[in-house]
DRENTOR-232471 format. One record per residue (C-alpha): residue in one letter; z, y, x. Coordinates in steps of 0.05 Angstrom, whole numbers, padded with zeros to 5 digits, always signed. Layout:
<sites>
aZYX
...
</sites>
This chain:
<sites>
x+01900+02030+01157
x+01918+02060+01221
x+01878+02122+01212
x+01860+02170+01278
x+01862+02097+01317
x+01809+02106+01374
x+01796+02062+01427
x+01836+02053+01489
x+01888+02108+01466
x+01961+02089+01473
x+02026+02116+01432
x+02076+02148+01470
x+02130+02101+01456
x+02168+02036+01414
x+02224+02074+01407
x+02289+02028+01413
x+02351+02048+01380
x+02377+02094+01441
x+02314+02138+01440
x+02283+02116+01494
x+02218+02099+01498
x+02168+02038+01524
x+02089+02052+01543
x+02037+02020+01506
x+01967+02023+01493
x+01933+01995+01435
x+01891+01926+01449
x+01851+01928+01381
x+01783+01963+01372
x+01780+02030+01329
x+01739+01986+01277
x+01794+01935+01264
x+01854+01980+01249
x+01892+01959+01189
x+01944+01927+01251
x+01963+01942+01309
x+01955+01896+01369
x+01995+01905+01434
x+01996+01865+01500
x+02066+01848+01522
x+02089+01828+01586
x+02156+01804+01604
x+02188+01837+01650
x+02247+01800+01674
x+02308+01836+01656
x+02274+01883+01625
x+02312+01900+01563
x+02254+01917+01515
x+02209+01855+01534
x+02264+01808+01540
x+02282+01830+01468
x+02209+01819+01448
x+02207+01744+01473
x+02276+01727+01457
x+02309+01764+01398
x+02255+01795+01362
x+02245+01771+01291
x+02192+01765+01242
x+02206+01824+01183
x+02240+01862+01247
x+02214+01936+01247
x+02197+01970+01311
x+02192+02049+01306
x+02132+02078+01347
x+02108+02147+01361
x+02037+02184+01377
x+01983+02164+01388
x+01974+02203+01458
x+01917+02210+01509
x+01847+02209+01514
x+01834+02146+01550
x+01766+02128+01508
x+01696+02111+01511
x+01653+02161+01533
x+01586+02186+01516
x+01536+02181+01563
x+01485+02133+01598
x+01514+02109+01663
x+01527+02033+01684
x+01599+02026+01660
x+01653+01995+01714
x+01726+01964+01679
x+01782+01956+01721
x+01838+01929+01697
x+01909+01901+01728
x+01944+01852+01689
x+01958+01874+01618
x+01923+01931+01634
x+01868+01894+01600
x+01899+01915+01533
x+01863+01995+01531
x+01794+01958+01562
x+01796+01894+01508
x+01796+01958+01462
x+01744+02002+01497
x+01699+01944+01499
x+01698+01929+01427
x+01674+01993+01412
x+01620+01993+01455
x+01607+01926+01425
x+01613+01957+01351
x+01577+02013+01370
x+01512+01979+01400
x+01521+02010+01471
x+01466+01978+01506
x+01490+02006+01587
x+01509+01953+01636
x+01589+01934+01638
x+01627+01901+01684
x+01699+01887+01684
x+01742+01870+01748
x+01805+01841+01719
x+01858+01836+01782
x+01920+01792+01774
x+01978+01758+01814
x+01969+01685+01791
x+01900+01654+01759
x+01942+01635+01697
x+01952+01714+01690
x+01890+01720+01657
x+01908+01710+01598
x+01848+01723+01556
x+01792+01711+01612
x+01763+01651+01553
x+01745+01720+01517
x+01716+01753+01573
x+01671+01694+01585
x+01649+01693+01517
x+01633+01768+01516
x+01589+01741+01567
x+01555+01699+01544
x+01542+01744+01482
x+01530+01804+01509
x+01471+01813+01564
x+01497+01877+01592
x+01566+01854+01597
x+01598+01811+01660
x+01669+01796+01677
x+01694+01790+01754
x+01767+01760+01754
x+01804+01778+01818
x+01870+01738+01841
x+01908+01764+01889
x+01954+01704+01902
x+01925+01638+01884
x+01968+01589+01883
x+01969+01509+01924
x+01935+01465+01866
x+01918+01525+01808
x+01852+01498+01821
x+01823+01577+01835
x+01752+01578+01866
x+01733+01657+01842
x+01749+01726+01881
x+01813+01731+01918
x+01845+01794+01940
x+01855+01866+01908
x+01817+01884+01843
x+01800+01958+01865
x+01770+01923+01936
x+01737+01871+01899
x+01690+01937+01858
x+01684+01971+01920
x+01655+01915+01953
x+01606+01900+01901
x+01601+01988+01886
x+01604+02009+01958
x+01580+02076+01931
x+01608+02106+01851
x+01560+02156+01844
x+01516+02148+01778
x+01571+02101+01747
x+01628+02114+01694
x+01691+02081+01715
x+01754+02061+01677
x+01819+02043+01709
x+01885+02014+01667
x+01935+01981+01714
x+02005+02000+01743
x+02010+02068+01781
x+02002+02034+01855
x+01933+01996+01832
x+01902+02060+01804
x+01925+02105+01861
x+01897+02053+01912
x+01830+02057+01872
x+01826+02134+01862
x+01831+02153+01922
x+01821+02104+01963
x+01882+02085+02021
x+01863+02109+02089
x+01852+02046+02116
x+01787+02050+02080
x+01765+02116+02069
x+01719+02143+02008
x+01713+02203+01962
x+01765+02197+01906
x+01710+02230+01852
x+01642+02217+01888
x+01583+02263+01860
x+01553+02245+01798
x+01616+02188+01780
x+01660+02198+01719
x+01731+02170+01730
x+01778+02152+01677
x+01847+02119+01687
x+01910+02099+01644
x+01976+02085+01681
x+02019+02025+01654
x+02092+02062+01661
x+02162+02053+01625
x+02154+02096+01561
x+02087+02089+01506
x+02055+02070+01437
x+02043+02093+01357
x+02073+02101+01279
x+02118+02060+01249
x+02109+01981+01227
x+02137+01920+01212
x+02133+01858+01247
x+02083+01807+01226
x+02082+01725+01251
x+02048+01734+01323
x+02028+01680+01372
x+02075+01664+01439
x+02042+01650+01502
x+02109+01635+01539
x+02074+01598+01593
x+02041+01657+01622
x+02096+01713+01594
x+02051+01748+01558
x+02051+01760+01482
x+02001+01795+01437
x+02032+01832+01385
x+01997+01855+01319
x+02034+01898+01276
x+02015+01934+01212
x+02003+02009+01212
x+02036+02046+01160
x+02031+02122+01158
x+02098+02154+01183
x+02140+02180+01123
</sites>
């Protein structure tokens, strides 16, 4: 059982064989820890993600170590805003299954910005938190549909997609997981449209998705590919570290 496992919280590192590390943050809800579940991207030429789609073996063990941060569900009663960038989803699939577990009856809405509409790789999910789940809606954002991808939602930057719908934060608890750049662009905003980075009364909350992250030591187990869209979700068992 991965004991201490809260929601959201990443490890601060898979660490390969030199020492150095790889961020992660844990995609599984704080109620269903016996494994571990990651979101992996590949990165071309990256050397820990190309491992991960092309070497990596089932039995293989992967050292990890933390978990690190507080990037978790809240208390409180404000309307709840997600925004995520790419596999930044991974901390916010996490943070909204505890709310789920945990009965939280406030409005939620996720923005989920990516490049490509096949980028969203669990947006079935989404929809079917949806339709389960009154106070929950998804918004996916593209920012670069492409000729015959068949894309008829938002297009354009996640962060500008909230802000046009949340002109104003104030009253609102917001959660940001994406790459440095989408989650400086959100908080604050770039001059070219101007806003208070904390407005009164708003609770901001963000996770950068940076070389180096993720938790205890496991092995392997079977795992399912999606090669087309160069993602992979990874669950691993937790094992106390010895």
């Amino acid at each position: 059982m991965a004991r201490g496992l809260v929601d959201g919280r990443g490890a601060e590192g898979v660490v390969l064989e030199d020492g150095e590390r790889r961020a992660f943050s844990f995609a599984n809800s704080p109620q269903d820890n016996a494994l571990i579940e990651l979101h992996v991207r590949l990165v071309p030429g990256g050397r820990f993600t190309t491992h991960v789609f092309e070497g990596m073996q089932v039995g293989d063990t992967i050292v990890f170590e933390g978990p690190r941060g507080q990037f978790t569900l809240r208390e409180g009663t404000q309307p709840i805003l997600f925004i995520a960038g790419a596999t930044g989803f991974a901390p916010i699939r996490s943070i909204v299954l505890d709310a789920f577990a945990r009965g939280i009856t406030r409005p939620m809405r996720l923005y989920w910005g990516v490049r490509h509409s096949k980028d969203l790789y669990m947006l079935a999910l989404c929809e079917e938190w949806q339709r389960q789940h009154s106070n929950f809606s998804v918004v996916p954002v593209v920012s670069e549909p492409e000729p015959g991808d068949g894309w008829e939602g938002r297009i354009g930057l996640v962060h500008d997609a909230m802000l046009d719908d949340f002109p104003d934060l104030s009253g609102h608890e917001v959660y940001l997981c994406g790459s440095v750049r989408m989650v400086e662009a959100a908080v604050p905003a770039p001059p070219a449209r101007p806003r208070p980075a904390a407005p009164a009364g708003a609770t901001v909350l963000a996770e950068l998705l940076k070389p180096g992250h993720a938790c205890a030591r496991g092995v392997a187990l079977p795992h399912s590919r999606a090669r087309r869209l160069g993602v992979l979700t990874q669950r691993i068992p937790r094992q106390s570290p010895t």
